[in-house]
N, C-alpha and C positions, 0 to 999 in steps of 0.2 A: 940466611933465608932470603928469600923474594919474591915477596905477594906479588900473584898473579891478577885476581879479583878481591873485591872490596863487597858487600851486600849491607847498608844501613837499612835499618826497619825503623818505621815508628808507632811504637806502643801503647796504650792505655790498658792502666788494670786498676782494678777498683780494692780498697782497702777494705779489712772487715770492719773498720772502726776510725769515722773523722779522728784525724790528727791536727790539734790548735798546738799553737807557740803561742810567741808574743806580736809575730807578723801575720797571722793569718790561719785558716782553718782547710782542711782542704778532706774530699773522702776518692778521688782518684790521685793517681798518680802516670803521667805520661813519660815516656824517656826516651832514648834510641840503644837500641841492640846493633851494635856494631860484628859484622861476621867478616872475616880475612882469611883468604886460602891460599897457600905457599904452594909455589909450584911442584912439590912434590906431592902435594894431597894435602897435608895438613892445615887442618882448618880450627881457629882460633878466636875467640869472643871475645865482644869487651863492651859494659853497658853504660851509657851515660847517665849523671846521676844529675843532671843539669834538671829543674822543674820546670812548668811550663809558665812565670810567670817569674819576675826577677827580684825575686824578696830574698834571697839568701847570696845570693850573687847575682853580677848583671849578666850571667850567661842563661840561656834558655832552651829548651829542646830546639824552640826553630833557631837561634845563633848558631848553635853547634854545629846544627843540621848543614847549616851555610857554609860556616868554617872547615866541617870537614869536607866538603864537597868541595868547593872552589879553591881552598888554598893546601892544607892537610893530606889530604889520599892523592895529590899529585906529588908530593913531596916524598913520598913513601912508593906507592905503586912502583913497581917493577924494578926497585931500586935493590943491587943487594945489601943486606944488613946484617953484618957478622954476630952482633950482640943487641936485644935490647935497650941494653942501657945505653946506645948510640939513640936512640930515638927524641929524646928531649935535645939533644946538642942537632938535629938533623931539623928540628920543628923550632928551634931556635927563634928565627930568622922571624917567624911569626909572633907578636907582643901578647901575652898572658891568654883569654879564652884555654884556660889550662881541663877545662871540665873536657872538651872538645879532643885537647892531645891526650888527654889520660885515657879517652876511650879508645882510640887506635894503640897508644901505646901494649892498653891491659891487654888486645888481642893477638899483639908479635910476644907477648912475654908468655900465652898459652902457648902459644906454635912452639916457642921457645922451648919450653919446657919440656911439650910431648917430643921435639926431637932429638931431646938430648936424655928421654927416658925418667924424667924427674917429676914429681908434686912441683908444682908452683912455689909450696912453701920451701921445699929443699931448692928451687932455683936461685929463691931469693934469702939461701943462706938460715931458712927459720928452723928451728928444733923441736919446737914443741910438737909433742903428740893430741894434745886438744889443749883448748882455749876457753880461759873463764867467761861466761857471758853475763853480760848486763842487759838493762832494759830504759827505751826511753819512754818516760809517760806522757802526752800531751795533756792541756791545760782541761780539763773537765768543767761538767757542767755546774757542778758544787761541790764543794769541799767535802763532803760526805761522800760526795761518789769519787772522786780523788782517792780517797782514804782506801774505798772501799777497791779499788783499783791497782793499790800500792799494795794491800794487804793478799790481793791475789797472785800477784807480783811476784810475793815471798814466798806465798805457797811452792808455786811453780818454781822456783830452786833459784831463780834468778841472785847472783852474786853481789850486784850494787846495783841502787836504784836512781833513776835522773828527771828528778822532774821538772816541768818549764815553770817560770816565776815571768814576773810581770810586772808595773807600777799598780798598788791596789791587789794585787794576789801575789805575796808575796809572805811576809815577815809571818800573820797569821795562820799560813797556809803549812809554814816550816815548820812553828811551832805547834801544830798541832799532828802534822807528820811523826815529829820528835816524840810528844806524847804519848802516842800507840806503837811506835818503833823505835823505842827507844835504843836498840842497839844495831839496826839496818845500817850498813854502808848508804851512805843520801849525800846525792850530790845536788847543785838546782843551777840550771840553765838558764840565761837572760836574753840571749838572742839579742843582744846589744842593746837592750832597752831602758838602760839607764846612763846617767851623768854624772860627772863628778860633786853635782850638786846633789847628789844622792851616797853620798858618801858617809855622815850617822847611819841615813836607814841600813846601809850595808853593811853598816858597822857589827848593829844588831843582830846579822844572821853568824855572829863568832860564837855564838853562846850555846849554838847549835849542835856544834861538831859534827863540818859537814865535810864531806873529802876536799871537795873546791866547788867555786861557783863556777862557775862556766860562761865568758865571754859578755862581762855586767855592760862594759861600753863600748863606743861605736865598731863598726866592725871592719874598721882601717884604722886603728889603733893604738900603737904600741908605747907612745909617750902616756897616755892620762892614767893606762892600766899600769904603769912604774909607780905613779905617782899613791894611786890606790892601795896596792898592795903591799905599798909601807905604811900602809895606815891599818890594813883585814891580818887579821892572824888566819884566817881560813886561805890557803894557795887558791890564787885565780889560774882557769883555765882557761890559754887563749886556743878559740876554735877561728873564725873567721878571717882574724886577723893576719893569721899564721899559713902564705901561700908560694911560700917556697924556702929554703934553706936559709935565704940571706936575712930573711923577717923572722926564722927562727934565732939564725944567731943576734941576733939586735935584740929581740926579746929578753933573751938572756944574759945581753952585756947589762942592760939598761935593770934588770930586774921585775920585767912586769907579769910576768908570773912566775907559779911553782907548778906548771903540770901543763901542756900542749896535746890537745885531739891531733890525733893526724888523720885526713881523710883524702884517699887516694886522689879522687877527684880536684878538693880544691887545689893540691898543693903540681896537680900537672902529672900524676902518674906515681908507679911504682918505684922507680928508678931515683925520683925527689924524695919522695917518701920514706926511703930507704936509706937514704942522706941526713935529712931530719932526723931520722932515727939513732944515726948514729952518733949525728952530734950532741943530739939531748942526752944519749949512755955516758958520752964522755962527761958529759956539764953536771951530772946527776939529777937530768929533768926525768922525770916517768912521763912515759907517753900512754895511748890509750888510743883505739881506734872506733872513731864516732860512727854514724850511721846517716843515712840521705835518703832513707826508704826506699833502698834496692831491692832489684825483684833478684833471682837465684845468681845470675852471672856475678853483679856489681858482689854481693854475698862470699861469694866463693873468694871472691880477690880478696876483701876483708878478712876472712878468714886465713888465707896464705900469708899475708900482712902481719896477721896479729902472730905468728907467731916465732915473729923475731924479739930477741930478750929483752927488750927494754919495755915490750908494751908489757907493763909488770898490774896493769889494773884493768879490771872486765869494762870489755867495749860497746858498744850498743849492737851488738850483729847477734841479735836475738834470730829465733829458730823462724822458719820461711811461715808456717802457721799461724804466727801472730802478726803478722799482718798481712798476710794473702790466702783466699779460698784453695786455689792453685795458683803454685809456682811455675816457675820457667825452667825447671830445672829436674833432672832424674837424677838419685833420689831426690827428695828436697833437704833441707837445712836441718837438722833438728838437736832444739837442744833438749839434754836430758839433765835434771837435777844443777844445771848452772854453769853447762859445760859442753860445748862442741866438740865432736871428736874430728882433727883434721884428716883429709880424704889423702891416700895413700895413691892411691891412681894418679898416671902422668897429667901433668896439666891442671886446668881447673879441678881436677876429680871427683865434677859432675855433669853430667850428659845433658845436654838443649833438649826440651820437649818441646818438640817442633809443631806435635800436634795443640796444645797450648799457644806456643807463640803462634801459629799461624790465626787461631781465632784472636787473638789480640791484636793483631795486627792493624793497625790503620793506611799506612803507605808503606812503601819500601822500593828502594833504587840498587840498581848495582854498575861496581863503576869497574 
């Protein structure tokens, strides 16, 4: 292939419902839609999951914004590209900002796809015909409404539940989780917000039986979570920590966890992603693919993603409804009883509603 044109937009869409962690509360979400047209026509997406403010990584809608523009879409542009998976070895040369190359990458990997007649998921080797889905809950206003939230959760067919923990909203929060769900798949997220001086209270949540905690400390990592996780019988999930192959296998030598999010974005793309993945099958890590509160594009690749073998546990790529009025995408997401069915159509195998994104749209460049 070889992109002719490049079109970056930048977006705001409003959530139905604030989402808090342990860093922050937010009810919009801003990103960039990246669009790539191969000189035969084919035209390819890819959406950045970067936020607009640097609480989950130091990348940002505007860094991205930069990095693609100045260094990124000249590296690419006009270039020919036999394969995808050359993309990460061609962006090399530029140090981490991986949120930035995953978004160019995700859209030579659609072009890809449609020209070789394939789903995304069969591009990238996956089998499954749909995918179990999970759900992430943010940090509620009280524990009553938490409950009350988790418990709708269930209803809605959702397969495992994730919700965020905190110092102070935490130990009670599980245990009373546990008391009304006593038999829910529950896992609880940290968003790195604890120490190894927190290492009793964490001790605490084993009594739970909770799939894994997810990412208790800082989120460049990998030595204090070894040390932890000889201490938790519940498997830690490293998400933040975990931004490319080589900090998955160090993970794994070292011991500091039993279970790895993989999320396209932070680890640089589909291509890394898919590396990871293969090393955790071999190591017997399960993978699982987390969520950034992507609008339909970022969605679709998750879903392509998830369904290669190993992600063997429901990911957060809940249906486009639960967290957007309208989506970006034709049809939208949906899940049904706890389960995506993957799109069969070449490529992403969902259509850009263009009328959508254009009302969302804030700026947009083409290079």
């Amino acid at each position: 292939m070889k992109v002719t044109d490049i079109t970056i937009r930048h977006l705001k869409m409003h959530l139905n419902n604030p989402f808090t962690t342990s860093f922050g509360s937010f009810k919009d979400k801003e990103f960039l839609l990246l669009q790539a047209k191969d000189e035969d026509g084919t035209i390819g997406f890819g959406e950045c999951v970067a936020f607009d403010t640097p609480w989950y990584t130091e990348e940002t809608v505007k860094t991205c914004w930069h990095m693609l523009e100045d260094f990124l879409i000249p590296l690419v542009l006009h270039k020919e590209i036999l394969h995808p998976n050359q993309i990460s070895e061609i962006l090399k040369p530029i140090r981490k900002n991986n949120m930035a190359k995953a978004t160019i990458e995700a859209a030579l990997w659609d072009i890809y796809a449609q020209q070789t007649n394939q789903s995304l998921a069969q591009a990238l080797g996956g089998t499954k015909e749909k995918i179990e889905v999970g759900i992430s809950i943010g940090i509620q206003e009280t524990i009553e409404k938490q409950i009350a939230v988790v418990e709708q959760a269930i209803q809605d067919g959702y397969k495992r539940i994730k919700v965020k923990i905190k110092p102070g909203y935490d130990i009670e929060l599980i245990k009373l989780l546990r008391e009304h769900f006593p038999d829910v798949p529950l896992m609880a997220d940290a968003n790195s917000a604890y120490s190894l001086d927190d290492i009793d209270l964490l001790k605490q949540l084993d009594q739970y039986n909770l799939l894994m905690i997810e990412q208790p400390l800082a989120a460049d990592d990998i030595i204090d979570h070894a040390t932890l996780q000889k201490q938790l019988k519940t498997p830690i999930c490293l998400d933040e920590s975990i931004t490319s192959y080589e900090d998955a296998r160090k993970a794994i030598e070292l011991g500091s966890c039993g279970v790895i999010n993989l999320k396209i974005g932070r680890v640089g793309g589909l291509t890394e992603a898919k590396k990871i993945h293969d090393l955790c099958e071999s190591a017997g890590i399960p993978v699982w693919c987390g969520g950034m509160l992507e609008a339909g594009i970022g969605r679709a690749h998750n879903i392509a993603l998830t369904t290669l073998s190993n992600f063997v546990l429901p990911g957060d790529t809940a249906g486009s409804s639960h967290y957007w009025e309208e989506d970006i995408i034709l049809p939208e997401v949906i899940a049904q009883d706890g389960y995506i069915m993957v799109p069969r159509d070449s490529g992403i195998g969902y259509s850009p509603n263009f009328e959508a994104i254009d009302k969302l749209t804030i700026s947009m460049k083409q290079y």
